[in-house]
C-alpha positions in Angstrom: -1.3 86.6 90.1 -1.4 84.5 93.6 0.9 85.7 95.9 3.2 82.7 97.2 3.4 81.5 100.5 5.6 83.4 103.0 6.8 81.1 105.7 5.9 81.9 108.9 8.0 79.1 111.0 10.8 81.1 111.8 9.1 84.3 112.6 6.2 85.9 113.7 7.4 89.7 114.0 4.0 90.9 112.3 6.5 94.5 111.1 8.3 92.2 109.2 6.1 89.8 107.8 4.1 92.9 106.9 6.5 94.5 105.0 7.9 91.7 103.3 4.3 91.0 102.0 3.8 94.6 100.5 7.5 94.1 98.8 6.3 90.7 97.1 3.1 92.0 95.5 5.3 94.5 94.2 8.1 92.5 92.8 5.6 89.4 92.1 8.0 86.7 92.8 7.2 82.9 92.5 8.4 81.9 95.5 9.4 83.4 98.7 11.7 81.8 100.6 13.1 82.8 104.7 17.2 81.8 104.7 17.5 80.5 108.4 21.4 80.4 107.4 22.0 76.4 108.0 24.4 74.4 106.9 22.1 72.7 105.1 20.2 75.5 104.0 23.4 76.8 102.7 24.4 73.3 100.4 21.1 73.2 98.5 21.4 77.2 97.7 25.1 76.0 96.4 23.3 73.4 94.5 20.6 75.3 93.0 23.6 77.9 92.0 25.2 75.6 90.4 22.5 73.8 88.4 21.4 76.9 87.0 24.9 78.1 86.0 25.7 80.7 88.2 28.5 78.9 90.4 31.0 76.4 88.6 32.5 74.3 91.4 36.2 74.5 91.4 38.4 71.0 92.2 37.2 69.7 95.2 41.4 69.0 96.1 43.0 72.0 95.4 40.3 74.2 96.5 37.5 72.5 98.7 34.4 74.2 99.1 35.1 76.9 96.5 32.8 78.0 93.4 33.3 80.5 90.8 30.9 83.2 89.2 30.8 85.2 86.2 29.1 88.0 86.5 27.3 89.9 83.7 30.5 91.9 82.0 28.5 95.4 82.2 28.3 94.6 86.3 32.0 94.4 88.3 32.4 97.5 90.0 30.5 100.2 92.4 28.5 102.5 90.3 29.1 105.8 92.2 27.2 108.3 89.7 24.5 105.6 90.4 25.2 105.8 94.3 22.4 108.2 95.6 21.6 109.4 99.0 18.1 110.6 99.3 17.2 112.8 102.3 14.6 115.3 102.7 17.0 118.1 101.9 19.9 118.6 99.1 22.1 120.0 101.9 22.0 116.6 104.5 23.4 115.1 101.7 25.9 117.3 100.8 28.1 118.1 97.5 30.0 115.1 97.5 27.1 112.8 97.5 24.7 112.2 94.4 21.4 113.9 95.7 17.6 112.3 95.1 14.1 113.4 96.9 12.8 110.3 98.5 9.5 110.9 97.3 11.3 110.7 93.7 13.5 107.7 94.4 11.1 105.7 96.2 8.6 106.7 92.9 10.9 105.7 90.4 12.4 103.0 91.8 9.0 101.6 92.2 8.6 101.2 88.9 11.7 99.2 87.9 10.8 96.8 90.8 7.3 96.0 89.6 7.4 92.6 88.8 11.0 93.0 89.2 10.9 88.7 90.1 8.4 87.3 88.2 9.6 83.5 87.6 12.4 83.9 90.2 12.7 83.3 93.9 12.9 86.0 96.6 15.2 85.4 99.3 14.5 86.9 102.5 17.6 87.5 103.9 17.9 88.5 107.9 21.5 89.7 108.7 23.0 90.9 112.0 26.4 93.4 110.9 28.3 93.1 114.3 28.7 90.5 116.9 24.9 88.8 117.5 25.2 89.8 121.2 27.1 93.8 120.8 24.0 95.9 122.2 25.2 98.5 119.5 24.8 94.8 116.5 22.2 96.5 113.7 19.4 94.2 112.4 19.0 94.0 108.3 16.6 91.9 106.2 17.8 92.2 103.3 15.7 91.0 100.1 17.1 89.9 97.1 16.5 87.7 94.2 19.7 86.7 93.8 20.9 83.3 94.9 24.7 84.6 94.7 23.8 87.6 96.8 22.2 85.4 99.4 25.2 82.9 99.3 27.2 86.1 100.0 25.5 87.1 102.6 25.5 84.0 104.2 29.5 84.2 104.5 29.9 88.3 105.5 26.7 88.6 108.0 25.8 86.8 110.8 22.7 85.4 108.5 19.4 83.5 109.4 17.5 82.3 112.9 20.3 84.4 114.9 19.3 87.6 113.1 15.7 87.1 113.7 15.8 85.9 117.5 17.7 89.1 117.7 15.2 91.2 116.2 12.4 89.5 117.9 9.3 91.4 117.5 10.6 95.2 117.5 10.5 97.0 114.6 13.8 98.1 114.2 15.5 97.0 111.3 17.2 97.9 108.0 14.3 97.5 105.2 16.8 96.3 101.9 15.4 95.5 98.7 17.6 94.2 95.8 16.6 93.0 92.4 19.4 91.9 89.8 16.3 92.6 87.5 17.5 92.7 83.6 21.0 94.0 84.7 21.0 97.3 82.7 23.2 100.3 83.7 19.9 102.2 82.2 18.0 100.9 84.7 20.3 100.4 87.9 20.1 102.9 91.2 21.6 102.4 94.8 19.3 104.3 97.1 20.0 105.1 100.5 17.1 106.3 102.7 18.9 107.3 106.1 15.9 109.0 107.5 14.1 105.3 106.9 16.9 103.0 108.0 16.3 101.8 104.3 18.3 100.6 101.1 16.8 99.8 97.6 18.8 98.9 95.1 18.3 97.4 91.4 19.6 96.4 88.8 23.2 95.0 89.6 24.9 91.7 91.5 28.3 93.5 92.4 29.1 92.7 95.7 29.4 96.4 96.9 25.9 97.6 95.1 23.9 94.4 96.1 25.2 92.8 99.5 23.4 95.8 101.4 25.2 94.5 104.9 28.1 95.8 103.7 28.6 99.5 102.1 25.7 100.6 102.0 24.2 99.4 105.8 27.7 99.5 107.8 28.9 102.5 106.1 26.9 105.0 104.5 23.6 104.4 106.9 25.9 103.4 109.5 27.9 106.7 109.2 24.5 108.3 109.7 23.2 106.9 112.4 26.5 107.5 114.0 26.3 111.0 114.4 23.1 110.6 115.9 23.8 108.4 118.4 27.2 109.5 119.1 29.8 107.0 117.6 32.4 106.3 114.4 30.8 104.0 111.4 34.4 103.9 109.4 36.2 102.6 106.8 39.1 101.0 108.7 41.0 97.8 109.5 41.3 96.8 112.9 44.3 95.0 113.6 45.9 93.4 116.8 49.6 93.7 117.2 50.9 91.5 120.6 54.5 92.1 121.5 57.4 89.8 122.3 56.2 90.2 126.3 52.8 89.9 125.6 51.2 93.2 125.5 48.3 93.1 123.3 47.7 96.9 121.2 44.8 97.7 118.9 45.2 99.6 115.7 42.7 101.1 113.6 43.8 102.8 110.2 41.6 103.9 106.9 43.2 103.5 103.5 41.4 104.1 100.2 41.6 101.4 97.7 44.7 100.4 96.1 46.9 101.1 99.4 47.5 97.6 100.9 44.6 97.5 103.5 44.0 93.8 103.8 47.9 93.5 103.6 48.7 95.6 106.6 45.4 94.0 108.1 46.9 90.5 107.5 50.8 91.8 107.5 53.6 89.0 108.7 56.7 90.5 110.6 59.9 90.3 109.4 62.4 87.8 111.2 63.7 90.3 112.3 60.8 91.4 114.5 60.6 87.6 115.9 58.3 87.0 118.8 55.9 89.7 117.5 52.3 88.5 116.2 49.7 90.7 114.1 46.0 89.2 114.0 43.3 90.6 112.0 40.0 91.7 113.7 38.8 93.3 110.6 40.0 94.4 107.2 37.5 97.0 106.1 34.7 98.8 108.8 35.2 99.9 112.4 32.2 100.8 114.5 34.1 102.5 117.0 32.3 103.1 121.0 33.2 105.1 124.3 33.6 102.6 126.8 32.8 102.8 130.1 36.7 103.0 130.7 36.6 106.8 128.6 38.7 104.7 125.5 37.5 104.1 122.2 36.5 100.7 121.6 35.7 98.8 118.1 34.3 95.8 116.4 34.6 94.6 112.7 30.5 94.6 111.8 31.2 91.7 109.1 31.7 88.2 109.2 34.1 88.0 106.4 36.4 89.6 103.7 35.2 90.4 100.1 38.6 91.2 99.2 40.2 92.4 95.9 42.2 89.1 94.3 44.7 90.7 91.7 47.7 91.3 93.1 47.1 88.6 95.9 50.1 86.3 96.3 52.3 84.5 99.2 54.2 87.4 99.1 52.0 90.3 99.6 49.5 88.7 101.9 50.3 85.1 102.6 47.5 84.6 105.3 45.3 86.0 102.7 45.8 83.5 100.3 45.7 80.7 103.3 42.0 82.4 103.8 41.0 81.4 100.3 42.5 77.6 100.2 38.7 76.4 101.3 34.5 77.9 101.4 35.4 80.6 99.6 33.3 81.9 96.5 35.6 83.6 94.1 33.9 86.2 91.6 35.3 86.8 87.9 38.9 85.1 88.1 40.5 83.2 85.6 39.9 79.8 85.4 42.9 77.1 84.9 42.8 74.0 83.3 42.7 71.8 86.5 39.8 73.6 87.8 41.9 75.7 90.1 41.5 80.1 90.2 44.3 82.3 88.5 44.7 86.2 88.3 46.9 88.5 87.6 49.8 89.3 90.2 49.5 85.8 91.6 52.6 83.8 92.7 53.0 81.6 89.4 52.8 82.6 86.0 49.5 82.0 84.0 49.6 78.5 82.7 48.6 77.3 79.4 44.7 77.0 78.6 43.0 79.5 81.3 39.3 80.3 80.9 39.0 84.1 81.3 36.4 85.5 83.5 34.4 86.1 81.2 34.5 82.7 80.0 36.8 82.8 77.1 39.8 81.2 75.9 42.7 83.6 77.3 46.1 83.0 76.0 49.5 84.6 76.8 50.6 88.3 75.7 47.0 88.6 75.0 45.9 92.6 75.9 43.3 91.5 77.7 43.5 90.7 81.5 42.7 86.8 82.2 40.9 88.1 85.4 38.9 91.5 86.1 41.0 93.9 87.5 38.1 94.3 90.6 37.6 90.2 90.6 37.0 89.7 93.8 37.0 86.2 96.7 34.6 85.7 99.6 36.1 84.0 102.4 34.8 83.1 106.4 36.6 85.5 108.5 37.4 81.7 110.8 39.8 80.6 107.2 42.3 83.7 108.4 45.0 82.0 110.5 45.9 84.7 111.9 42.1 86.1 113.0 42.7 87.3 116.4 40.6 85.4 119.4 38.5 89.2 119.9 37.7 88.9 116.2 33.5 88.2 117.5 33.8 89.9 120.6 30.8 91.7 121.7 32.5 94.5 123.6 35.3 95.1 120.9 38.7 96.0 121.1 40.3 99.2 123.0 42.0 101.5 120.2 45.0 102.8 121.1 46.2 104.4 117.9 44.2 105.7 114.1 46.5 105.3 111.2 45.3 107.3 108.2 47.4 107.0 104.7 47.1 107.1 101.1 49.0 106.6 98.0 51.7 109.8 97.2 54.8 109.9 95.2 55.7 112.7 96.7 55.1 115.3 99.6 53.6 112.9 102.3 56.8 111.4 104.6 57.0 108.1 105.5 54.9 108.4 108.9 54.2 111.7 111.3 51.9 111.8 114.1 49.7 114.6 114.6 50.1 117.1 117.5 46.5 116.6 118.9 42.9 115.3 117.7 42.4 118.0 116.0 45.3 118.1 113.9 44.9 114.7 113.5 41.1 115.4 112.4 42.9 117.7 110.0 45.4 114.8 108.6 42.5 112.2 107.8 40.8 115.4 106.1 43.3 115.6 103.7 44.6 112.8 102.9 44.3 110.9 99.2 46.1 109.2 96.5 47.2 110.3 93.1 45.5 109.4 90.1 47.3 107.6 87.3 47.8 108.9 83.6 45.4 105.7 82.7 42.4 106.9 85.0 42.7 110.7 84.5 45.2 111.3 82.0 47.3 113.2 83.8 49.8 112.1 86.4 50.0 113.1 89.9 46.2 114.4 90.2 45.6 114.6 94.3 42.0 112.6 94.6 41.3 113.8 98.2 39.3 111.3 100.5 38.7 112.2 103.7 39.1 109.6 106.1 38.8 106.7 103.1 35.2 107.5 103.3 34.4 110.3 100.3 32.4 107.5 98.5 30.7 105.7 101.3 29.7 108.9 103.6 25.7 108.7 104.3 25.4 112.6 104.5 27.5 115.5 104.4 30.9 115.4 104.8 31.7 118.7 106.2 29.3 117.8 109.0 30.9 114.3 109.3 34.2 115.7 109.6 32.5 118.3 112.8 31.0 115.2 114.4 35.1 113.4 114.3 35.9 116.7 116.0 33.2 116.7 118.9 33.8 112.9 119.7 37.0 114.7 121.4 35.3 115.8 124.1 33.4 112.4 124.3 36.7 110.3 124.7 38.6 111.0 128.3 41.1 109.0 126.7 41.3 109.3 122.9 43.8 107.0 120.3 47.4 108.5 119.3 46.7 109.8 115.2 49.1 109.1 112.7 49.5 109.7 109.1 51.5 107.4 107.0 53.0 106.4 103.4 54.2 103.7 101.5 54.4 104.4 98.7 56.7 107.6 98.0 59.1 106.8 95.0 62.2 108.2 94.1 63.0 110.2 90.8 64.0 106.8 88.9 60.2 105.8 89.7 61.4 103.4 92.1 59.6 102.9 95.6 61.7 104.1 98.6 60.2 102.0 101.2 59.6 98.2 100.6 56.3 97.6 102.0 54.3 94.7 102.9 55.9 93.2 105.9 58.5 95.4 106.4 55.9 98.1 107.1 55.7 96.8 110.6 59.0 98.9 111.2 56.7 101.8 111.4 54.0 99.9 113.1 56.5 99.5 116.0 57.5 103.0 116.3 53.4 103.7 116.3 52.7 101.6 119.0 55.6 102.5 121.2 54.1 106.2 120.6 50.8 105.3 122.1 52.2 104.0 125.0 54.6 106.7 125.2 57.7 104.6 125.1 59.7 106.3 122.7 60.4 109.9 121.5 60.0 112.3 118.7 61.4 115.0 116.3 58.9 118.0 116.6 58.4 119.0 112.6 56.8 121.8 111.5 54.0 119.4 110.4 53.9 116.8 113.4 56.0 114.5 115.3 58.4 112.6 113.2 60.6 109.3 114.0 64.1 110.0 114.7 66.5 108.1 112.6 67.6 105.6 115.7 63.8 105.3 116.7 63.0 102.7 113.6 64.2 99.5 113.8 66.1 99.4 110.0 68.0 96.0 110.6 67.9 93.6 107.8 65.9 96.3 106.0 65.8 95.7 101.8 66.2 99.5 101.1 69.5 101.8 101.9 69.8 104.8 104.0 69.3 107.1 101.4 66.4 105.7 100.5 64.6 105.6 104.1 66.0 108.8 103.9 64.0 110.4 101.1 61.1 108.6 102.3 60.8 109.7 105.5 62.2 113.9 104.0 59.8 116.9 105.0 60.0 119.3 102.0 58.8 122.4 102.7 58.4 123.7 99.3 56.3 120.4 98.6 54.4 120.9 101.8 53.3 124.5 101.3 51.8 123.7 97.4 50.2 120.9 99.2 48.7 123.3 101.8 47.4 125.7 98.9 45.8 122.2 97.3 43.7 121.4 100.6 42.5 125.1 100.5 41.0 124.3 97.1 39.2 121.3 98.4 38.0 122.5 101.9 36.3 125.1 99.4 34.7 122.4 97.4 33.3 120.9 100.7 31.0 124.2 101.0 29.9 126.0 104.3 29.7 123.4 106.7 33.6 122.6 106.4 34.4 123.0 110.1 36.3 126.4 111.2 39.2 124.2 113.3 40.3 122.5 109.5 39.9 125.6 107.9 42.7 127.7 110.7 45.0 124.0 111.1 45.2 124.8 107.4 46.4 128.3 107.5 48.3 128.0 110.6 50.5 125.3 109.2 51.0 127.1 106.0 52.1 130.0 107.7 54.5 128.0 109.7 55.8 127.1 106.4 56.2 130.5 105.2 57.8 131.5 108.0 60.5 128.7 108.2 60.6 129.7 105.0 61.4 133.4 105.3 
């Protein structure tokens, strides 16, 4: 066949033109067409989605702006076990990442994208993750024939002409190629190529297997390059907490999925804490720099949040919801009668005649959720009213304190800070959330994942957990480490703390730590508030229950001590020897006390 024309207006960069050549002989799309990321660039892609059925616009009233896919039911999630890392050795890759030889991969994957788009269009998508005019910003094109993906895009990447003028004629970009192709989990691999600076992926539309800017490019190449060049590609919110007297403090903390992230990147302060303001800078990756000043500085790479809607409401994250009133795209929701969104956990209860996201007639006490339990919204990061003014800065923000934390019933207190980086290190190592009877059949199963980042790591994780030790000795002036949780229950099943809002209370005690404004109880395990040191007034909970949720059991502690042995073994050889004696010196503190 012809090959289509491949617009040259908006760049000349002959590496990129090249390349995007070779990828459409392979694929063999109709059309090729350069997003330059307009505004009016971006209304006929809405209109072409929506003529062909993949966006329904939503009322124009109660949510301007907004659209809703369905995506194909086999396609909602990350595919992990189709998640691969391909580097020249097994061993760069490590034994918690799915393993392929690049020869292979590039081989095989080949093949599924030959003629891959025939009778579709292939968007050329050129992305900038990080603020256009951050020396450290990374340059992706990615290419996709998705119009959803490059509608995406357009909202969490600074997308089009700014992308390209950055790039300019170097060669030095992320090379992505995505193809929904027939959508078959038979034929559907994530690739990452670190030694290329290169992602292919096929067959899926899921936001976190097909919109390459984000995982895949911020995270798991990003974690890569990292360690080469000598900074932190992480899971983490960055949030900005100003005081009463206008002191401004910078927080970064790493939660896996399920533990209130975008909450606590959003949170509102209790009356009680009046004058205080929290801002969101980011609510899911950090790319974290040693300034000139010896402190750690970060920027959100995105442009936007892609965030989980169940469980959304006025109560748990009102400035979320405020986010997602306008320009938002939401993916496999319910649909109402009125042409409004609905799912699961919202504020009101489901009304009568929802579409489910599948497209169904859903009625109530049906056993079948109206939305996907992973449904997701897009949303400008400009909607968040409370988007703090540094949000785009190109130098970042100065991090003054890392909160890691997971989901525990049990064991993990309420919040401790670690003794040094190190044992901080050692806390992040460790940390997880327990399974569920539903997802593993059996209750209380520790899921360890280090730093949040056990699925998104680019390479081995025992030699990502060394390079978070030697940045130390980079940083003059390194963040305060903390470990916290919120959600330790009592035996009833009830949860001790109340969350949400009220988790501020420990945010306080955090900050005034970092600027070393309050004291400490030295524990056996790190440095614990004392009682007077959080501010409890007005708190929903009793003192019993703060109580229990801040108690250090040692008996708990020292089976949680033998668990971390069992994983450190699982991480192999390159496990660093500094976790390895934090974990058998606290134990034996333990033991001793114990004695």
């Amino acid at each position: 066949m012809d090959m289509p024309a491949i617009e040259t207006h908006l760049t000349k960069n002959p590496h990129l033109l090249g390349w995007v050549e070779e990828m459409a002989k392979l694929c063999q799309p109709d059309r090729v067409h350069f997003c330059d990321g307009s505004e009016g660039e971006r209304r006929r892609l809405i209109e072409q989605a929506v003529a062909a059925g993949v966006l329904l616009p939503l009322d124009p009233k109660k949510r301007p702006g907004c659209y809703l896919h369905r995506s194909n039911p086999g396609d909602v999630a990350r595919v992990e076990h189709l998640t691969f890392i391909c580097t020249s050795s097994k061993e760069e890759a490590g034994p918690t990442n799915n393993w392929m030889d690049p020869r292979e991969a590039y081989t095989k994957l080949r093949g599924l994208f030959d003629g891959s788009m025939k009778g579709r269009t292939m968007f050329v998508v050129p992305y900038v993750m990080g603020p256009v005019d951050a020396p450290h910003a990374k340059v992706g094109i990615e290419i996709t024939d998705s119009v959803y993906v490059a509608l995406n895009m357009g909202i969490m990447t600074r997308m089009g002409k700014q992308a390209l003028d950055k790039l300019g004629d170097r060669d030095d970009f992320n090379r992505g190629l995505h193809s929904v192709r027939d959508c078959s989990p038979e034929r559907r691999y994530i690739c990452h190529f670190p030694e290329d600076n290169a992602i292919w992926s096929v067959g899926s539309g899921y936001g976190g297997n097909a919109l390459l800017g984000k995982k895949c490019l911020s995270l798991r190449i990003g974690s890569y390059l990292a360690r080469k060049e000598g900074w932190l590609a992480e899971h983490m919110l960055i949030l900005e907490a100003e005081s009463p007297e206008g002191q401004r403090t910078y927080v970064a903390a790493a939660f896996p999925s399920a533990c209130g992230k975008t909450n606590f990147a959003m949170m509102i302060p209790p009356k009680r804490f009046g004058g205080w303001k929290i801002r969101t800078v980011g609510d899911d990756i950090a790319w974290m720099r040693v300034g000139a000043d010896g402190r750690l500085w970060a920027v959100n790479p995105e442009n936007g949040y892609f965030g989980v809607a169940p469980g959304t409401n006025f109560k748990s994250n009102p400035n979320a919801m405020k986010t997602i009133g306008r320009d938002s795209l939401f993916t496999n929701v319910a649909l109402t009668p009125d042409g409004d969104v609905w799912w699961e956990g919202m504020d009101d209860p489901a009304p009568e005649g929802l579409i489910d996201w599948q497209g169904r007639p859903w009625s109530k006490g049906s056993s079948e959720k109206a939305a996907h339990p992973n449904s997701r919204f897009t949303a400008p990061i400009t909607n968040n009213p409370a988007v703090s003014r540094h949000w785009d800065d190109p130098e970042g923000v100065p991090i003054s304190a890392i909160i890691f934390g997971g989901r525990r019933s049990t064991t993990v207190p309420l919040v401790l800070q670690s003794f040094n980086w190190a044992h901080g290190v050692f806390m992040g190592a460790t940390m997880g959330s327990e399974t569920t009877a539903a997802a593993a059949g059996k209750v209380g199963v520790v899921r360890r994942d280090p730093m949040a980042m056990l699925p998104f790591c680019g390479y081995d994780m025992g030699s990502y957990l060394q390079h978070w030790l030697r940045m130390q000795a980079a940083i003059p002036f390194p963040p305060k480490i903390f470990l916290v949780n919120w959600f330790r229950k009592a035996a009833d099943g009830r949860f001790l703390w109340p969350g949400y809002g009220d988790n501020m209370r420990v945010l306080k005690w955090v900050i005034d730590r970092a600027h070393g404004r309050v004291g400490a109880l030295e524990t056996l395990l790190g440095w614990a508030p004392k009682p007077e040191h959080l501010d409890l007034q007005d708190l929903d909970a009793s003192a019993d229950d703060v109580r229990a949720a801040t108690r250090i059991d040692y008996g708990e502690w020292e089976a949680e001590l033998e668990s971390t042995g069992e994983f450190f073994t699982s991480l192999g050889p390159t496990l660093p020897r500094t976790l390895h004696l934090w974990r058998e010196m606290l134990l034996s503190r333990i033991e001793e006390a114990g004695r």
